[in-house]
N, C-alpha and C positions, 0 to 999 in steps of 0.2 A: 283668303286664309294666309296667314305669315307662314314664310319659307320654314321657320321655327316648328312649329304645330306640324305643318305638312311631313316633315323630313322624317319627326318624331311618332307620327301615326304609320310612314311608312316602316321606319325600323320595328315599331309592333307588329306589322303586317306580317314582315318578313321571318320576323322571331314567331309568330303564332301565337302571340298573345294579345290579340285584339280584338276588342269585342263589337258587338255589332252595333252599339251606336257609333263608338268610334270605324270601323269597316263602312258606314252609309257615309257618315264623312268623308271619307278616302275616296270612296267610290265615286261620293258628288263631286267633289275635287279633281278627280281627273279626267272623270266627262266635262267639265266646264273648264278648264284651264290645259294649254295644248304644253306646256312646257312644264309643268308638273307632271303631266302623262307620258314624256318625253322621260324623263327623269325617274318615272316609275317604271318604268320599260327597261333604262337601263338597271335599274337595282336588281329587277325582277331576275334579265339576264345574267348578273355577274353572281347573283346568290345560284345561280342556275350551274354555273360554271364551277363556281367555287364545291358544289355539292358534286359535280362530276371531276372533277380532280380528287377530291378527300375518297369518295368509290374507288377509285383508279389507283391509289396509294394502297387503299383497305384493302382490296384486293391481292395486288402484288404484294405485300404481307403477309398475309397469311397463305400466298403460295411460296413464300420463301421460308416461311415456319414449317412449311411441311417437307422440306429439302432441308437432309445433312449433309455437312461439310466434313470433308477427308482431313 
């Protein structure tokens, strides 16, 4: 598969809008290619991170909404 196609089926993944012919593709792709699966791992983790930082802002927000200032 071209690093193209790959990159692009993973950012569907990662957005949730990938369907399942394209998801068996992805799927096949990374059980047979170790550095595509390398690459998926890390997207997996920074979408991971990136989703626990935006909580951790969300959070302290709306604990600072609910605090008046003198």
């Amino acid at each position: 598969m071209k690093e193209s196609k790959f990159i692009e089926l993973l950012n569907l993944y990662i957005d949730q809008q990938i369907s399942p012919e394209e998801a068996a593709l992805l799927e096949e792709e990374i059980l047979h290619n170790p550095r595509h699966r390398r690459i998926y791992h890390q997207y997996c983790r920074m979408h991971r991170a990136c989703t626990l930082v935006f909580e951790n802002i969300r959070a302290q927000a709306e604990q600072g909404a609910g605090v008046e200032e003198v």
